[in-house]
C-alpha positions in Angstrom: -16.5 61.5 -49.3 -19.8 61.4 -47.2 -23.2 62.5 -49.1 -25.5 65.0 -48.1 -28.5 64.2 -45.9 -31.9 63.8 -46.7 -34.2 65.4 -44.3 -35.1 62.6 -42.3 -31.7 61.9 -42.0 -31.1 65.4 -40.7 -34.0 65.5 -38.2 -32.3 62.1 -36.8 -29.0 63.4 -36.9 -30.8 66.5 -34.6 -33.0 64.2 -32.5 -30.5 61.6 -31.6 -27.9 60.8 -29.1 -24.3 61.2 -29.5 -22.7 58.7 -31.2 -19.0 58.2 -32.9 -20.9 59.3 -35.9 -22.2 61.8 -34.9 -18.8 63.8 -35.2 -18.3 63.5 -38.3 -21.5 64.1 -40.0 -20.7 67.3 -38.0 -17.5 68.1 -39.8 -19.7 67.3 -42.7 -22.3 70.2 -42.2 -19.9 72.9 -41.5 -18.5 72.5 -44.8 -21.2 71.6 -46.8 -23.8 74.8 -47.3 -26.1 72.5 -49.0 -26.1 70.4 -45.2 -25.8 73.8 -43.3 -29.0 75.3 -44.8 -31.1 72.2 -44.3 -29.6 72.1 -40.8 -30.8 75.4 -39.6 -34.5 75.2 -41.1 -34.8 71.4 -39.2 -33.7 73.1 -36.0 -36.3 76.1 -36.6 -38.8 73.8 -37.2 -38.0 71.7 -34.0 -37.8 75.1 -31.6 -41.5 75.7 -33.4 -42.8 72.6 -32.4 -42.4 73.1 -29.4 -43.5 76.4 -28.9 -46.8 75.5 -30.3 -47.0 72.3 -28.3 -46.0 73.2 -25.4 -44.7 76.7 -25.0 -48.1 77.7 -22.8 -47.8 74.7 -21.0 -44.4 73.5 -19.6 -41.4 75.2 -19.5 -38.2 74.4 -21.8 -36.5 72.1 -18.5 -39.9 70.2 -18.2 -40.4 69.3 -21.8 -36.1 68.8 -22.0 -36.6 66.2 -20.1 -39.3 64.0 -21.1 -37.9 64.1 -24.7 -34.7 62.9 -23.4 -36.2 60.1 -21.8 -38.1 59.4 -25.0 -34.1 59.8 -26.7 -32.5 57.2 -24.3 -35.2 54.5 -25.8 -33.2 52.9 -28.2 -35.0 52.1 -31.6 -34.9 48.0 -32.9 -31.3 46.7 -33.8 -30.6 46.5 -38.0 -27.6 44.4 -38.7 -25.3 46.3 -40.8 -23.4 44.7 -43.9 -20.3 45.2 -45.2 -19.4 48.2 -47.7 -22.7 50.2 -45.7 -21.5 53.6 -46.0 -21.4 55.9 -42.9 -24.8 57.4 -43.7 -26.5 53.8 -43.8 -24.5 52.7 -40.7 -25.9 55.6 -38.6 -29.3 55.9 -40.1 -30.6 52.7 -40.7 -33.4 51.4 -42.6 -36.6 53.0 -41.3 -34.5 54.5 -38.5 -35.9 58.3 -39.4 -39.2 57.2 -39.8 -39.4 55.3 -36.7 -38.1 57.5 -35.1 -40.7 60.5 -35.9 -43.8 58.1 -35.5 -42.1 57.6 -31.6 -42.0 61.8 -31.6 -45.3 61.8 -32.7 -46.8 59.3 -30.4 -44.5 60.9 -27.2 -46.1 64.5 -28.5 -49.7 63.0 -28.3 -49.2 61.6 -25.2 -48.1 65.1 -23.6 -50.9 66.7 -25.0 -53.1 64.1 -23.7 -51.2 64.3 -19.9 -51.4 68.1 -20.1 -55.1 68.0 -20.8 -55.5 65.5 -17.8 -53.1 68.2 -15.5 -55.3 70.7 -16.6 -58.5 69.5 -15.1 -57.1 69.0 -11.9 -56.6 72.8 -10.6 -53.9 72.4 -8.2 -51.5 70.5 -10.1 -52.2 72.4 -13.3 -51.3 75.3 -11.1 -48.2 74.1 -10.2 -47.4 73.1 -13.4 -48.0 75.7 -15.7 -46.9 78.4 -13.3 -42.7 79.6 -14.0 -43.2 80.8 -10.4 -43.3 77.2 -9.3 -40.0 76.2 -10.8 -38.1 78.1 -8.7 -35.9 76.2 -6.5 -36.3 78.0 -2.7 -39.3 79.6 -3.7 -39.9 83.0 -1.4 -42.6 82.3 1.3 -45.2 85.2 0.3 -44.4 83.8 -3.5 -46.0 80.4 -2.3 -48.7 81.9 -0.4 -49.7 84.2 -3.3 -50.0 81.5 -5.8 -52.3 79.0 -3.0 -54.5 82.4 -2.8 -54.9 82.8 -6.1 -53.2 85.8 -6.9 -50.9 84.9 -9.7 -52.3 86.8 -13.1 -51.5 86.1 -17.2 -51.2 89.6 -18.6 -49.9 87.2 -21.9 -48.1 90.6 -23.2 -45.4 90.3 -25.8 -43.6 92.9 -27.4 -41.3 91.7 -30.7 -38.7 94.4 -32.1 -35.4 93.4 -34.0 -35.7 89.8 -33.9 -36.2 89.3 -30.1 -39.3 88.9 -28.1 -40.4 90.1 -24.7 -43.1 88.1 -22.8 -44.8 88.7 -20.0 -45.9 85.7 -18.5 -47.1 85.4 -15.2 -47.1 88.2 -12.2 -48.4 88.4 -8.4 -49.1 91.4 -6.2 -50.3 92.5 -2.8 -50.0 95.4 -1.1 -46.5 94.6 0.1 -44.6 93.0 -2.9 -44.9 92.3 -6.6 -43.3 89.2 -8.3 -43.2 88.9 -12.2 -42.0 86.3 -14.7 -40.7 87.7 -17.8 -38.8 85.7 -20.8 -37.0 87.1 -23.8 -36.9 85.3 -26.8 -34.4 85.5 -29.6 -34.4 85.1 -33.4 -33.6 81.3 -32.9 -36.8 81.5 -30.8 -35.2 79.7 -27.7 -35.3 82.3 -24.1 -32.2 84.0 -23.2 -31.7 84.0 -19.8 -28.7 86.2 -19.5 -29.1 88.7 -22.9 -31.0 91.0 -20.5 -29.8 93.2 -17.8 -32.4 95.8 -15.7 -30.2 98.8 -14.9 -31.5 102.3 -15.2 -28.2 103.1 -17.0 -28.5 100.8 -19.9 -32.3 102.8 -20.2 -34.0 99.5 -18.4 -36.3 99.7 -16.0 -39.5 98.0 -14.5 -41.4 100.7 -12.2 -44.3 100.5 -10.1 -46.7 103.0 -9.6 -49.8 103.8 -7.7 -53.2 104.9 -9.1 -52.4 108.7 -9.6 -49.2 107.9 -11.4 -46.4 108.2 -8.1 -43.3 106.1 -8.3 -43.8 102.8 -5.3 -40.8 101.1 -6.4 -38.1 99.4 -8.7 -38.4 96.1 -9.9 -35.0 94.4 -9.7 -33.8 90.7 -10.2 -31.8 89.2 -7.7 -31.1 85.3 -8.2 -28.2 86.2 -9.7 -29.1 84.2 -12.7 -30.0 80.7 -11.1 -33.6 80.9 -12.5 -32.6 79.8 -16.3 -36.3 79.5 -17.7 -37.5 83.2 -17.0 -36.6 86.6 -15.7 -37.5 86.2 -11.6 -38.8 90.0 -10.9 -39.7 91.7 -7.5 -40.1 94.6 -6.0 -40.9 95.0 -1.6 -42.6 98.4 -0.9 -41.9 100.4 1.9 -44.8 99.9 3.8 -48.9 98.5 3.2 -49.8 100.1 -0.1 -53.0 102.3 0.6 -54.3 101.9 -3.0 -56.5 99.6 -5.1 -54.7 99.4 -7.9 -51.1 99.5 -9.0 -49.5 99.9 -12.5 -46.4 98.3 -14.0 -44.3 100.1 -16.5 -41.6 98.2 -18.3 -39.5 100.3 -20.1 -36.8 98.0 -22.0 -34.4 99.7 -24.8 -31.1 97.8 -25.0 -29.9 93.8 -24.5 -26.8 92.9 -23.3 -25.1 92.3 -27.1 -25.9 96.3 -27.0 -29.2 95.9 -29.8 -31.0 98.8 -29.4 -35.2 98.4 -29.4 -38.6 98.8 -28.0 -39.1 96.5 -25.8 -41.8 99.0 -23.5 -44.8 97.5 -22.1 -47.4 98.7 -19.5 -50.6 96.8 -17.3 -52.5 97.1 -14.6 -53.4 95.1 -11.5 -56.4 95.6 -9.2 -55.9 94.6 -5.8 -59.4 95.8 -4.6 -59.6 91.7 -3.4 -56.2 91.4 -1.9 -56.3 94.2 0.2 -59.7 93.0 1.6 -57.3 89.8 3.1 -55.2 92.6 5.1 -55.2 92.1 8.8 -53.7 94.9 11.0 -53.3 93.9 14.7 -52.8 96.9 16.7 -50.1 96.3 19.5 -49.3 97.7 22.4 -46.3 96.9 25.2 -43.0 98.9 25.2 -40.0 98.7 27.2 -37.5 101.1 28.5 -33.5 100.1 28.4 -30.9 101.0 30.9 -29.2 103.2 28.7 -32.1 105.4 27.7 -34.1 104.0 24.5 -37.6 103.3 24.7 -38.9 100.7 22.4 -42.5 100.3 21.4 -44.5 97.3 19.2 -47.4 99.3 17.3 -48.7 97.1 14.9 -48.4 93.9 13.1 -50.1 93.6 9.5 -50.4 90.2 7.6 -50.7 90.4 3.8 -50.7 87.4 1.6 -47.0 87.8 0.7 -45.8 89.3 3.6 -46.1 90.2 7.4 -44.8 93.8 8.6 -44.0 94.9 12.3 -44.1 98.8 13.1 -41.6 100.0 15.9 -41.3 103.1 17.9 -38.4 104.0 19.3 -37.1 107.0 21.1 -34.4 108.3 22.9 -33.6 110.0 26.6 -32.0 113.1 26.9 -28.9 112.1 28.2 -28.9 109.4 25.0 -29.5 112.3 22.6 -26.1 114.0 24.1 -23.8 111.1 23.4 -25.1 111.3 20.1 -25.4 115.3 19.3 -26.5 116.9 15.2 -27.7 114.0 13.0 -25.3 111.1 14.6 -29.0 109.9 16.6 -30.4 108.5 13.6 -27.7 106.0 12.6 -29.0 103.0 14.9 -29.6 99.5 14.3 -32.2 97.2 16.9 -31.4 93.8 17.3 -34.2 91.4 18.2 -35.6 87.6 17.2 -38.8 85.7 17.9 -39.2 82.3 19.4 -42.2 79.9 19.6 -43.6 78.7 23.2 -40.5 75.6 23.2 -37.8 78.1 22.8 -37.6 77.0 18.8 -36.1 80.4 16.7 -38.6 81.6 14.3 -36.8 85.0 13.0 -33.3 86.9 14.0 -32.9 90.4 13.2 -29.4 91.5 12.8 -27.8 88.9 14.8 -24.7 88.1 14.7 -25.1 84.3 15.9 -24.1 81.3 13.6 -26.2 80.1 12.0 -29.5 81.9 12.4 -33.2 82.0 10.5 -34.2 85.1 8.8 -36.9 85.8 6.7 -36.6 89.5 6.7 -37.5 90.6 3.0 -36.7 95.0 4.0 -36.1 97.2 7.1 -36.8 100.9 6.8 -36.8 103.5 9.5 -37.4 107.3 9.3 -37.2 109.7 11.9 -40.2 111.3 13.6 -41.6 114.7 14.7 -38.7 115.4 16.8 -35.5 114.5 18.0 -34.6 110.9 19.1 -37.5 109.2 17.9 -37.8 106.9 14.8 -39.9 104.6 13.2 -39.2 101.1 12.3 -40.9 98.8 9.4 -39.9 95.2 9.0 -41.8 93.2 6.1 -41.1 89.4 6.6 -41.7 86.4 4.4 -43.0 84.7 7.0 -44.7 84.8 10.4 -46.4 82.3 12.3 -49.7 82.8 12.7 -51.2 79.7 14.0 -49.2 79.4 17.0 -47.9 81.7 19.9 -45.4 83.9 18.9 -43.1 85.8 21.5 -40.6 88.5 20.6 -37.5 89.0 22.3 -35.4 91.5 22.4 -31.2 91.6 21.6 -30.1 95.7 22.2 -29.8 98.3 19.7 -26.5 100.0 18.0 -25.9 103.9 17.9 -23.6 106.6 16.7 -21.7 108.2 19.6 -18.8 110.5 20.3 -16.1 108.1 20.9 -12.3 109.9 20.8 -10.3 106.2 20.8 -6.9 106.3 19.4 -3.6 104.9 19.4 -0.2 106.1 18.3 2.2 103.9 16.5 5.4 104.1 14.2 3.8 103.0 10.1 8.0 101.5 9.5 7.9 99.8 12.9 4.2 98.0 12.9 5.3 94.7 10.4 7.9 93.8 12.9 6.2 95.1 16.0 2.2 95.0 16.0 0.1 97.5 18.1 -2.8 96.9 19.6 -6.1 98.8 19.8 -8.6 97.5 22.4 -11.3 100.1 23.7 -14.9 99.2 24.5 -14.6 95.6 23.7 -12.6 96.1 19.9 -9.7 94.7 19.7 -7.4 95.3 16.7 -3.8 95.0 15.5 -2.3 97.2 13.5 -0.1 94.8 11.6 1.8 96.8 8.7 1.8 100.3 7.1 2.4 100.2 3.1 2.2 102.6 -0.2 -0.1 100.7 -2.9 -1.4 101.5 -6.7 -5.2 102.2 -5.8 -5.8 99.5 -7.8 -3.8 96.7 -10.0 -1.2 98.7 -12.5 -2.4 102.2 -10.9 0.1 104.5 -11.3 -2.2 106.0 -8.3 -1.2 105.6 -5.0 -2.6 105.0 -1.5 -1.7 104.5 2.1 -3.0 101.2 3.6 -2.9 100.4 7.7 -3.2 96.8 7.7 -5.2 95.6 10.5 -6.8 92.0 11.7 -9.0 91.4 15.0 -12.3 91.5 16.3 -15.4 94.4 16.9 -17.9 94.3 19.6 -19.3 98.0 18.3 -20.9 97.7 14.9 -18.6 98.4 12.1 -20.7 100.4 9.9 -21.6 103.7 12.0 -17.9 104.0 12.8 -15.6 106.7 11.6 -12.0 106.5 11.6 -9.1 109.2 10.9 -5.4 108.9 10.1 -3.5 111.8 11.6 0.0 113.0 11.6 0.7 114.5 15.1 0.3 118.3 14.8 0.0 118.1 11.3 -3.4 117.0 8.8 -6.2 114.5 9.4 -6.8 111.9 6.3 -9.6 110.1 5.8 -9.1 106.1 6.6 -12.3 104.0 4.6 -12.1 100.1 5.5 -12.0 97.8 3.5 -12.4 93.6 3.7 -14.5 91.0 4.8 -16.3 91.2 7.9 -17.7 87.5 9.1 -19.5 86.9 12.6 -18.5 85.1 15.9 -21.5 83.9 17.9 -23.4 81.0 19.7 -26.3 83.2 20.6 -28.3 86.5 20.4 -27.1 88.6 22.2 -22.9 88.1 22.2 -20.6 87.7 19.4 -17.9 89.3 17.4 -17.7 91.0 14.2 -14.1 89.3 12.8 -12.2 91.4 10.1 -10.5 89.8 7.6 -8.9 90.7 4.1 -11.4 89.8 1.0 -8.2 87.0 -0.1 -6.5 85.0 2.2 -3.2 86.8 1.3 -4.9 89.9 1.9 -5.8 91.6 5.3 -8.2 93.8 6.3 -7.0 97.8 6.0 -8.0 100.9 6.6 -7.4 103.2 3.2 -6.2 106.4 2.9 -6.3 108.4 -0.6 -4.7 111.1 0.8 -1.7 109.7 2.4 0.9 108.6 0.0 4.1 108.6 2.0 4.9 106.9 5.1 5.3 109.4 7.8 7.3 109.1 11.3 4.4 108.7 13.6 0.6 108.2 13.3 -2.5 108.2 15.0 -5.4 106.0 14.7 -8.6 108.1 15.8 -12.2 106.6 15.9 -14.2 110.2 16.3 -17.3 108.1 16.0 -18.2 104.7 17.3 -21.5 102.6 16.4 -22.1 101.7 20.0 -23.6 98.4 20.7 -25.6 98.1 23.8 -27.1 94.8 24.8 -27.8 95.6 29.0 -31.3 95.0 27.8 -34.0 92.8 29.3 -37.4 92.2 27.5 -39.5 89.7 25.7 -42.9 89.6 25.2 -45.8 87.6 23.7 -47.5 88.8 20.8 -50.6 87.3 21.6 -50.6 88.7 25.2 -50.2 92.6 23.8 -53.1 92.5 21.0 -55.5 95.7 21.7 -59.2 94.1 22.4 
């Protein structure tokens, strides 16, 4: 029967690498409470250690790994004799001891290396920032942290055993990014205990200087960023304050613990906003099918570059696209530098394409057929000519389409719908649960083929001839099918390979005789346009 460890035998047993051993003293502590108990406090102590050390310093992958490089050094042979019992053979004489005066000597030598880092600004930047372990790190991110702008609002908030830190955070007029780790009880960061939904009563708001709502703070790596909570939030347009506020109001973790997590700060951007540049802009363009596009302004913050576009509609444009249906459009357009080299592509359907498009937003203006457009980028060239080119535009228009087919007929003998450049087959006509053991039903139009129109402003109606209309939602995948800007095909395809695209209907639930397809409403894609421009050639003197 093995004997309990000692605790320099335990912090070996901790510190080391695995070994046949290693199993068994295992086996050992989960029946022995005695072993268990001294366990747990040796790993406290070690998580502690750390913390103090280094927990300002590096993060947990940084120091990871340069104490398993200092594990992989193997400590000075000791011949073993026979009868040694398992605890001699694994910890040998002096083996504990060595190996804490190597700890000690590898934690004095990180103290000394992050004392040398420090003194040289840039690196000690780089390496004490979380921003800076980010993988693809977001352009504006970059440029914020080489201007300065990253703060230490060092708030932490402890409440039932786990503890919320706010590290590190980064605002402009156009975006805020914050670093935020939880902690729990064991004291090592939980990188997926957390989630910030307004319906779990989480929620990171930003708010101007006389208390309005700017924005949401969401996280969107999807849980790549393991060492801290990657927070942002992309305004609408230039902020036209000096200083913002961030509430954090945090209630429940994922294991459903209940707390008071709240914290709230300030940030003064009186200096960042004196690094705004607005270029006023002026050159606009008329298409063949009656939209007028106009460049207004270009404004460079430190994390981000917006472009303001007019654009307005004829008449005769306006009455293909009567009530509210005007305001559903979509432009198209890239930028190029003076070799022909793609800087940006908006809404392109070529493969592949460079986007670093952070928001869109449009509104509509003072009357009908005119909107406004705001694009915040990551990045714009600014040291080199810059020419913008634009693809065409997308609308909602009266359309009408439709074809009539036989639902029992269509597996055996497709139909095909081809107007304006779509072209789909209706495949097969079924009665499915809604969704898996629904006792629910729907009808489902299967369907594959190809759009030139844009998917998402178009409506679509099942309808029995002389009888009711039922509404038909798609659903699937929708890829792309292009070389180049301005052609290209939106390919529909089901979400498994088993599985096509369809068209749903919650409403039909038998198969009829005879149906119609109906498209009321087409997103109409128009691309008989004809205009690019350099930037530098339209600034306002």
């Amino acid at each position: 029967m093995m004997q309990c460890l000692s605790p320099d035998e335990m912090e070996l047993y901790i510190l080391s690498a695995e070994s046949s051993q290693k199993e068994e003293i295992s086996r050992h502590i989960r029946t022995c409470a005695q072993c268990a108990a001294l366990y747990n406090q040796q790993k406290e102590e070690q998580a502690g250690y750390s913390r103090e050390l280094f927990g300002e310093i590096l993060t947990d992958s940084f120091t990871s790994q340069v104490m398993a490089s200092i594990e992989r050094v193997e400590a000075e042979p000791t011949s073993v004799g026979k009868g040694t019992s398992l605890g001699d053979s694994f910890f040998q004489r002096g083996g504990a001891r060595s190996y804490r005066k190597m700890r000690v000597v590898a934690a004095v030598v990180l103290v000394i290396l992050s004392s040398v880092i420090l003194c040289l600004p840039p690196l000690a930047d780089a390496l004490q920032s979380l921003f800076g372990h980010i993988k693809y790190a977001d352009k504006g991110l970059l440029r914020a942290q080489g201007n300065g702008l990253v703060q230490h609002p060092n708030i932490s908030i402890e409440d039932k055993g786990y503890t919320i830190q706010v590290k590190e955070v980064a605002a402009d007029s156009s975006r805020v990014f914050l670093a935020m780790q939880l902690f729990g009880p064991d004291g090592r960061h939980k990188p997926d205990d957390l989630d910030i939904y307004d319906y779990l009563g989480n929620q990171i708001i930003v708010k101007d200087d006389q208390g309005l709502i700017l924005g949401k703070m969401f996280r969107d790596d999807e849980g790549e960023i393991r060492d801290f909570y990657y927070m942002h939030c992309d305004f609408r347009e230039p902020l036209q304050t000096d200083r913002i506020t961030i509430e954090g109001q945090l209630t429940q973790l994922k294991n459903k613990l209940q707390g008071n997590w709240n914290f709230k700060f300030t940030i003064d951007l009186k200096e960042t906003n004196k690094k705004m540049k607005v270029t006023p802009l002026l050159a606009s363009y008329t298409s063949p099918d009656g939209m007028t596009i106009r460049l207004k302004k270009l404004t460079r913050t430190v994390t981000g570059v917006w472009l303001d576009i007019d654009t307005e509609l004829s008449e005769e444009a306006l009455s293909r696209s009567p009530g509210e249906l005007w305001s559903q459009q979509l432009l198209k357009f890239h930028f190029v530098d003076q070799r022909g080299k793609e800087i940006e592509s908006v809404n392109t359907r070529k493969q592949p394409f460079t986007s670093f498009l952070v928001k869109e937003h449009q509104y509509p203006g003072n009357k009908p057929g005119v909107m406004h457009w705001k694009y915040l980028f990551e990045y714009l060239p600014e040291d080199k000519p810059l020419t913008f080119v634009f693809d065409g535009y997308s609308i909602a228009e009266r359309d009408g389409s439709s074809i009539q087919f036989e639902p029992s007929k269509l597996k055996d003998h497709p139909v095909s719908f081809h107007y304006d450049g779509d072209e789909i087959w209706l495949r097969n006509f079924t009665i499915e649960p809604r969704y898996p053991k629904s006792k629910e039903l729907q009808g489902v139009l299967h369907v594959d083929g190809k759009l030139w129109n844009e998917e998402q402003f178009c409506q679509w109606l099942l309808r029995v001839p002389g009888g009711k209309n039922y509404t038909a939602i798609p659903g699937g995948v929708l890829t792309f099918e292009s070389s180049n800007w301005k052609d290209g095909y939106i390919i529909l395809e089901g979400i498994q390979p088993r599985y096509s695209f369809g068209f749903y209907s919650r409403e039909l639930t038998t198969i009829p005789d005879k149906l119609q397809l109906i498209r009321p409403i087409v997103g109409r894609l128009h691309t008989n346009v004809d205009w690019s421009v350099q930037m530098d050639s339209i600034k306002l003197q």
